[in-house]
Backbone as a ProteinNet text record, in pm:
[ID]
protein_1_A
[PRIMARY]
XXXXXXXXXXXXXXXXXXXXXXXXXXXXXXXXXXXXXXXXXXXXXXXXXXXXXXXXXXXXXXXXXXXXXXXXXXXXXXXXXXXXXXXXXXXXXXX
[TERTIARY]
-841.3	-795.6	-643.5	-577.7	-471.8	-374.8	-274.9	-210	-140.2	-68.6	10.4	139.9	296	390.6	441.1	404.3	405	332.6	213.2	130.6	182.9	214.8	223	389.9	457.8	608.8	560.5	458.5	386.6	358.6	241.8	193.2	305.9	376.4	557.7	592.6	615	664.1	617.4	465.2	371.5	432.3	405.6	412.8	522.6	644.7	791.1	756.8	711.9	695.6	589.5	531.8	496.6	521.2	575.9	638.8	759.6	891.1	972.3	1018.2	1177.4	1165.5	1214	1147.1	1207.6	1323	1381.4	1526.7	1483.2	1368.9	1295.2	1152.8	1096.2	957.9	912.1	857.2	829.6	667.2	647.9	559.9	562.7	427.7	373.1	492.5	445.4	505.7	402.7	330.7	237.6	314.9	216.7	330.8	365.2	245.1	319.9	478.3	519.8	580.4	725.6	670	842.2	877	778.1	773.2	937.2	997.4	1087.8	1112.3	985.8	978.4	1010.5	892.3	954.7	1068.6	1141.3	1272.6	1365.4	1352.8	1453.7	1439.1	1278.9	1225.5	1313.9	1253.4	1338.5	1477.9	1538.7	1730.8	1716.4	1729.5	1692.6	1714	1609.4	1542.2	1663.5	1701.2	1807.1	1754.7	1588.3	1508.3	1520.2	1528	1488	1427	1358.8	1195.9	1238.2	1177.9	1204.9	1034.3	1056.5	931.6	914.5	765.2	754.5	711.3	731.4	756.7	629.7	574.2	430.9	380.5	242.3	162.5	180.3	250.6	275.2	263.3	108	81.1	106.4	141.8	170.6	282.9	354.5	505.6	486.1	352.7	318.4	210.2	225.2	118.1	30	87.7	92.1	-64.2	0	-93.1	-189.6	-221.5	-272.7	-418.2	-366.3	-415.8	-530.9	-471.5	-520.6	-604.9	-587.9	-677	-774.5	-762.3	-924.9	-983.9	-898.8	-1011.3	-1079.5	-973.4	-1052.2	-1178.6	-1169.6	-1287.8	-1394.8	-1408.6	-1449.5	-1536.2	-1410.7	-1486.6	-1529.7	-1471.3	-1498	-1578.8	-1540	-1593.7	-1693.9	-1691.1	-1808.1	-1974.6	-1932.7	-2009	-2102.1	-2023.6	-2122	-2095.6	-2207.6	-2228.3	-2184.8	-2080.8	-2033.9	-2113	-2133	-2173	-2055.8	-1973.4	-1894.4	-1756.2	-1662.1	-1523.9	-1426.8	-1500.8	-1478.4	-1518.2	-1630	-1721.3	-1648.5	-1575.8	-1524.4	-1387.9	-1316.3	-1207.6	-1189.1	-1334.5	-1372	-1389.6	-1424.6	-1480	-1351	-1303.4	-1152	-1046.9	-1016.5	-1005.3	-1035.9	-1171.8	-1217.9	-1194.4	-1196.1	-1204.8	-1029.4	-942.3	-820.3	-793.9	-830.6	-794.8	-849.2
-764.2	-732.5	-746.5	-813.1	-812.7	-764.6	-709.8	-621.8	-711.2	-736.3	-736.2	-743.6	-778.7	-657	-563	-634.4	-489.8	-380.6	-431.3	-294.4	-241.8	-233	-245.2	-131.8	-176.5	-138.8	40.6	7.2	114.4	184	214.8	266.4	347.7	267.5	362.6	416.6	416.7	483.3	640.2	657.9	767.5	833	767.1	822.4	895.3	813.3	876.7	978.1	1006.2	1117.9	1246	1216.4	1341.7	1364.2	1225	1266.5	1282.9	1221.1	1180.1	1036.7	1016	862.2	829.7	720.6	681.3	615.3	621.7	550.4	410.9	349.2	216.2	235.8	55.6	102	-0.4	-17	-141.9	-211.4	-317.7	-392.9	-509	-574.8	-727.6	-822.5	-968.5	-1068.5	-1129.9	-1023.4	-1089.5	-1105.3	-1196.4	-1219.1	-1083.8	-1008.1	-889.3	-845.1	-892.7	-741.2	-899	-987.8	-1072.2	-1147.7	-1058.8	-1106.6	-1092.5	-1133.2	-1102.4	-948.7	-990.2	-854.5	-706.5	-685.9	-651.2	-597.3	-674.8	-716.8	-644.6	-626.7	-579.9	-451.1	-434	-280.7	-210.8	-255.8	-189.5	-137.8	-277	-244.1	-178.8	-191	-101.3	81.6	69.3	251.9	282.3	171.4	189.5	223.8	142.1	115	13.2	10.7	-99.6	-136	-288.9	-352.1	-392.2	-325	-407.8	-444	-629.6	-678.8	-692.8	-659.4	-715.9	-826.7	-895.8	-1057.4	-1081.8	-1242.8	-1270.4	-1273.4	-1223.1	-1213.6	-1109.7	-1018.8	-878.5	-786	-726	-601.5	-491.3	-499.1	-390.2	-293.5	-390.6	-378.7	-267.5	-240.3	-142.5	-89.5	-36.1	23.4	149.3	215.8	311.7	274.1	179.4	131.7	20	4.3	-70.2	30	131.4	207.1	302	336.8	349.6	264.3	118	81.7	44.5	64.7	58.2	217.4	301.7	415.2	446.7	367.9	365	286.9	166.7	68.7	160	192.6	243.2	426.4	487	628.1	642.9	505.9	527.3	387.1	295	149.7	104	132.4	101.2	174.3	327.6	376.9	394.6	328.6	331.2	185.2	180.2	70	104.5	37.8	92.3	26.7	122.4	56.9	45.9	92.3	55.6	29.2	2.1	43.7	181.5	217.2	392.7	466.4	462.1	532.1	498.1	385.3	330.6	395	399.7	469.1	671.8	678.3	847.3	905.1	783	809.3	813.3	719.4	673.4	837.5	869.5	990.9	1105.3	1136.2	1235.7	1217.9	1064.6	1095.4	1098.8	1041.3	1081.5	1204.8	1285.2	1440.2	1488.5
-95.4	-228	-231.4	-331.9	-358.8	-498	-488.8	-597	-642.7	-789.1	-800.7	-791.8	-768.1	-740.7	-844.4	-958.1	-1070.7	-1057.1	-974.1	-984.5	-871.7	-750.8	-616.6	-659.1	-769	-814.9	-882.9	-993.8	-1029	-878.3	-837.9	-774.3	-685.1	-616	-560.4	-641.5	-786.1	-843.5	-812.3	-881.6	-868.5	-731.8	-653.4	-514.5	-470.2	-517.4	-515.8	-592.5	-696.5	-789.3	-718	-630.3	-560.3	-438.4	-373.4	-223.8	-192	-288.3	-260.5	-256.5	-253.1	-230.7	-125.1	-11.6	136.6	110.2	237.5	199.7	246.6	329.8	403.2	369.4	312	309.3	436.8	512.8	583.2	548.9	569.4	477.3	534.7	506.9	547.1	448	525.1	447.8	320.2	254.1	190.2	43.9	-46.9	-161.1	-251.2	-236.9	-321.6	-279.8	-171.4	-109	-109.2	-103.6	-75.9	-270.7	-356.9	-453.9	-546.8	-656.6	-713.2	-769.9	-810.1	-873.3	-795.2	-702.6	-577.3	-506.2	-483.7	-431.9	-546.3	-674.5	-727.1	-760	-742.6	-806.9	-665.4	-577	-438.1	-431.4	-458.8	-468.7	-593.9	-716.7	-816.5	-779.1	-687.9	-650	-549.6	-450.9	-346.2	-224.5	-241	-135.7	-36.3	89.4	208.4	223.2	193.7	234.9	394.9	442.1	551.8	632.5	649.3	668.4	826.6	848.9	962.9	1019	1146.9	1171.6	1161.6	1136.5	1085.4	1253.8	1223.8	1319.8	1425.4	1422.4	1484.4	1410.2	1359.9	1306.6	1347.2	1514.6	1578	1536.8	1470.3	1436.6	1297.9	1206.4	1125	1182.4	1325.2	1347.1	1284.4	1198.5	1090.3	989.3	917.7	832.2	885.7	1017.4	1048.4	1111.3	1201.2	1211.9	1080.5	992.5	815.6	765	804.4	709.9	795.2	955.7	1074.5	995.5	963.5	937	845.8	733.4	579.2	565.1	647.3	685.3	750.9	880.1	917.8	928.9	847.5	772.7	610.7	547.9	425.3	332.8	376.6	302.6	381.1	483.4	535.7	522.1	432.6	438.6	312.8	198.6	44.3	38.3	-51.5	-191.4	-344	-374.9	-470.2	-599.6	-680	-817	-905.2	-936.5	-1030.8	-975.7	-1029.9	-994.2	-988.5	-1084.8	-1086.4	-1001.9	-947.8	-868.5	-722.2	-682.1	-618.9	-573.1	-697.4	-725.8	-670.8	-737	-700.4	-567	-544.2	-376.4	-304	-333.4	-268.7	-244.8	-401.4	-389.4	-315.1	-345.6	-266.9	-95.7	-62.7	77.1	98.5	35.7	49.9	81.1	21.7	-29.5	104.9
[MASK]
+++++++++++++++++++++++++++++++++++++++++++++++++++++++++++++++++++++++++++++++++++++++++++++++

């Protein structure tokens, strides 16, 4: 699945709004993240993208780690019928 970087810009927003804002985010070279848009929402906020080199995931071991568990404790375990239901689940197992 792929975002946006408007949405991807949204979604930080929210997040800054209940966690705080990092002074570095680090992130793949995928197009959301080296997008224009992106790039300015970042300097904008007085955020650091800082990317890691292609083909060394190790280098975000963080979220690499996250998304073996989300696979593994959570998507792997329903059939989703809707997108909402999808969404709910997501939630709940967040929480």
């Amino acid at each position: 699945m792929s975002l946006p970087a408007a949405r991807v810009a949204r979604s930080l927003e929210q997040i800054i709004a209940w966690r705080g804002k990092p002074s570095a985010i680090r992130c793949d070279n995928g197009s959301k993240y080296i997008s224009a848009t992106l790039v300015n929402w970042a300097n904008g906020q007085g955020i650091t993208l800082i990317y890691i080199q292609p083909g060394k995931p190790t280098q975000n071991a963080y979220i690499e780690r996250f998304n073996r568990t989300e696979r593994h404790e959570w998507l792997d375990l329903h059939v989703f019928d809707s997108l909402e239901q999808a969404r709910q689940l997501a939630t709940e197992w967040l929480w």
